[in-house]
C-alpha positions in Angstrom: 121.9 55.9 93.4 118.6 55.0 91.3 117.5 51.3 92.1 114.3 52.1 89.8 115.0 54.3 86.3 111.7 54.6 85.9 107.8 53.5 86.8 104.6 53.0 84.4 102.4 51.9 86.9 103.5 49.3 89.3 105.9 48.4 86.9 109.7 49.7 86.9 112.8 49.8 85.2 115.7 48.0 87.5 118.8 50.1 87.0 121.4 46.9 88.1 119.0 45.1 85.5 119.6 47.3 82.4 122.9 47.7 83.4 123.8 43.7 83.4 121.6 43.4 79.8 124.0 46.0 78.5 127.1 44.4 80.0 126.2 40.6 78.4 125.1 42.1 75.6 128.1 43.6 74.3 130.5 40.5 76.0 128.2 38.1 74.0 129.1 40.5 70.8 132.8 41.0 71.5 132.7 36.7 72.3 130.8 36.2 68.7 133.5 38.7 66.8 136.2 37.0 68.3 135.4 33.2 67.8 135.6 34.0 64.2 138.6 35.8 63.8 139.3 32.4 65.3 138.2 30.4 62.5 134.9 29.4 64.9 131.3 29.2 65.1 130.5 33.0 66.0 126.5 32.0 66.6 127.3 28.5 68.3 129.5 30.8 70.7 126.8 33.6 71.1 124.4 30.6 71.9 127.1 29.4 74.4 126.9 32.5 76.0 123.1 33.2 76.4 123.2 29.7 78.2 125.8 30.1 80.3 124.1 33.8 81.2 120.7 32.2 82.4 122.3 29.4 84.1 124.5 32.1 86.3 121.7 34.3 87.2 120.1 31.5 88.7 123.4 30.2 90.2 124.0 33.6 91.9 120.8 33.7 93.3 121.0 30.3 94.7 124.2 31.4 96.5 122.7 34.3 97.6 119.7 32.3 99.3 122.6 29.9 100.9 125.1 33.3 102.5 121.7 35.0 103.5 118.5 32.9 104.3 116.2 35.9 105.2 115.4 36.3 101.7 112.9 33.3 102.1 111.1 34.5 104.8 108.0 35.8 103.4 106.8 36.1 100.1 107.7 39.9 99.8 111.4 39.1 100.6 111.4 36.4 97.7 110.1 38.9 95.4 113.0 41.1 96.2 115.4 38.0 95.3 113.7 37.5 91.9 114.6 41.2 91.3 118.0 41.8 93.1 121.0 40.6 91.3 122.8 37.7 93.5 126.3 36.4 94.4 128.7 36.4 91.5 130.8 33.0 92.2 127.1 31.2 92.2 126.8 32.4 89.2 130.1 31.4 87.8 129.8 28.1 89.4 126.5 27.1 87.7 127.2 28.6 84.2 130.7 26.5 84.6 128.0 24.0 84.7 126.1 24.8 81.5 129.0 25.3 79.6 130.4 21.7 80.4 127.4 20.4 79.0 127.7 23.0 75.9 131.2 21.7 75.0 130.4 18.2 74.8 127.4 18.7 73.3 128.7 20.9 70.4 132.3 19.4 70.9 133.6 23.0 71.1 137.7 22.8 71.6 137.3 24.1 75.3 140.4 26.1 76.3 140.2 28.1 73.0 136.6 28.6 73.4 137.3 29.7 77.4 139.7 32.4 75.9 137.4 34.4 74.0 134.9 34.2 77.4 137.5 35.3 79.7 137.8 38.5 77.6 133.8 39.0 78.2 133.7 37.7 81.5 134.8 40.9 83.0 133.2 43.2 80.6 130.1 42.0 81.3 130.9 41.8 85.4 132.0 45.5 85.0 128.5 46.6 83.8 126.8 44.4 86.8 128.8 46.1 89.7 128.2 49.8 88.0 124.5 48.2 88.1 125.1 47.3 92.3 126.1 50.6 92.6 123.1 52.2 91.1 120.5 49.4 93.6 123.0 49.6 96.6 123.7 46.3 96.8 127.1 44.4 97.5 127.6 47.7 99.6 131.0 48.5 102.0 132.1 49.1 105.1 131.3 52.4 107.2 134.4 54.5 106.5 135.6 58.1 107.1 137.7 59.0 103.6 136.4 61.8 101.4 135.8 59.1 99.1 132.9 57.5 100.9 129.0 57.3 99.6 126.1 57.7 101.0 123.3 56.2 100.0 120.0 58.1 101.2 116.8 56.5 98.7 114.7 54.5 100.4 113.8 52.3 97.4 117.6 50.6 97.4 117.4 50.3 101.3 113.9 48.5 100.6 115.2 46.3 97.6 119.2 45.3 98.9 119.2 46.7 102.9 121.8 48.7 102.2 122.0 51.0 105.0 121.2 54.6 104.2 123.1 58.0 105.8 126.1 56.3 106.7 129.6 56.4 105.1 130.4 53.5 103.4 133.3 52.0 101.3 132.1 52.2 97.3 133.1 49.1 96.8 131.0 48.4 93.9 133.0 51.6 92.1 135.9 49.8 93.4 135.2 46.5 91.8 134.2 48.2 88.6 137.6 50.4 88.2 139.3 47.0 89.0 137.3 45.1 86.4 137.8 47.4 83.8 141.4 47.7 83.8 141.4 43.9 83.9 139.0 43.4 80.9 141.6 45.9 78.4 144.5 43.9 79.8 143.1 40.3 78.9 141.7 41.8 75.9 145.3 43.2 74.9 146.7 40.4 75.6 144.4 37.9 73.8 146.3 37.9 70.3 149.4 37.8 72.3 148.9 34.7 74.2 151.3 31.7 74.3 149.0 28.6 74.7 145.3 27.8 75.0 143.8 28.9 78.5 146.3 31.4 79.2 143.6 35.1 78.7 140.9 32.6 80.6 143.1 31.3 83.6 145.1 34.3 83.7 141.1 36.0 84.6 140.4 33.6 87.2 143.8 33.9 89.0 143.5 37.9 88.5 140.0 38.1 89.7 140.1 35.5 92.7 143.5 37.3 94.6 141.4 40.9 93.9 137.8 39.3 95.2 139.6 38.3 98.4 140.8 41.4 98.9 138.1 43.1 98.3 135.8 41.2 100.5 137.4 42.5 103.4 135.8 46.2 102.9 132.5 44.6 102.0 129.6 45.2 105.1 127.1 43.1 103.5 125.6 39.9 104.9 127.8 37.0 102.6 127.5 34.2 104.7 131.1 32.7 106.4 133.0 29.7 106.0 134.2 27.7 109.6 133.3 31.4 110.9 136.8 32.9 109.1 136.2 33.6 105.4 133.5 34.8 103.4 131.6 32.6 101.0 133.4 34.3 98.4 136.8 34.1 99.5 136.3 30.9 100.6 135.7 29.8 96.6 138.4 32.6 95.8 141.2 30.5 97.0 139.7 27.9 95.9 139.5 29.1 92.2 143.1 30.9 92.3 144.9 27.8 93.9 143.1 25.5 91.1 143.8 27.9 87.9 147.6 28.5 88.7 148.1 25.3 89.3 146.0 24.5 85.8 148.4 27.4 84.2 151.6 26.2 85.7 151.2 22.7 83.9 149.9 24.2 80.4 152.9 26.8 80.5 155.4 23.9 81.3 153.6 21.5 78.5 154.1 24.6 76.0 158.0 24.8 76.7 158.5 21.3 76.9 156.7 21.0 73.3 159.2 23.8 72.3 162.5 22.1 73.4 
């Protein structure tokens, strides 16, 4: 695990950093190459994205002030939030934000549009938890299988407080492995959809069951709801109980247009 690539000075290269500019970087292509296949804006779409980008990297670092408040205690632990990468829903939450205002600004034809981002979205998200990995945030339980890491540099215990010389679930890896089958199945299944909203819902109901799941091997500090769920299981249901339902009533639309 190497939080910092590399120094010149007191200047360094975040790892989780470069690995997220990467990630966007090629969902914002992969978004731009497929709105124009659709007949679409490929730059309005790019543009779409870089918004919606800097509006969820502020968004999961909100969230991640609200599940865990000691990053405000001093100055030195606020410069560690500026540099550490945050909670994923906040950031989904507040680039669902800028991207309302993007449609109806640009009148974009929104479930079509959500399509080709739900084929980026976990591209992108699969690069940023290779990049938690590497800072030893979002860390796991202890744990006993031969699977287990250990991480032992004192920079990522510094930067995330991940603890260091103890077993722990990878749950970042796991995340990623997840994430990456998930990004070539809504990506196969993109040209193969049946209605509008379908590759973008079908993400959200995916992702939501998986994060709940996986938030039960997670040992870092992500706040609770009424003391039961995590923050991020909390918005899970949420998210999956509002998208099937969403699905369910565009899947019956589409056969009652076909009858």
């Amino acid at each position: 695990m190497i939080p910092k690539l590399f120094h010149v000075g007191a200047f360094f290269i975040p790892a989780y950093g470069l690995l997220v500019t990467v990630g966007v970087f090629l969902a914002l292509l992969l978004a731009k190459r497929l709105a124009m296949r659709a007949g679409m804006n490929g730059d309005q779409i790019f543009d779409l994205g870089v918004s919606i980008v800097i509006a969820g990297l502020i968004g999961a670092k909100a969230l991640l002030i609200v599940t865990d408040r000691t990053f405000l205690d001093s100055w030195a632990s606020a410069w560690y939030l500026i540099r550490s990468g945050g909670v994923f829903y906040g950031g989904i939450l507040f680039g669902a934000a800028a991207a309302w205002y993007y449609f109806r600004k640009y009148k974009l034809p929104f479930w079509k549009t959500a399509d080709i981002l739900g084929v980026g979205i976990p591209l992108a998200h699969f690069f940023g938890r290779l990049g938690c990995f590497a800072a030893g945030c979002c860390w796991g339980r202890e744990c006993s299988l031969p699977w287990a890491v250990t991480f032992t540099n004192p920079d990522a215990h510094e930067i995330t407080g991940v603890p260091l010389n103890l077993p722990l679930h990878p749950t970042q890896l796991y995340e990623a492995l997840f994430l990456a089958a998930l990004f070539g199945f809504v990506y196969w299944r993109y040209s193969k959809k049946r209605f509008d909203g379908q590759i973008f819902l079908t993400y959200v109901i995916v992702y939501a069951a998986f994060r709940f799941c996986i938030e039960f091997l997670r040992g870092d500090p992500r706040g609770t709801v009424f003391g039961l769920l995590s923050t991020s299981q909390a918005i899970a249901i949420g998210s999956c109980a509002l998208a099937s339902i969403i699905y369910a009533l565009r899947n019956k639309a589409l056969h009652r247009l076909r009858a």
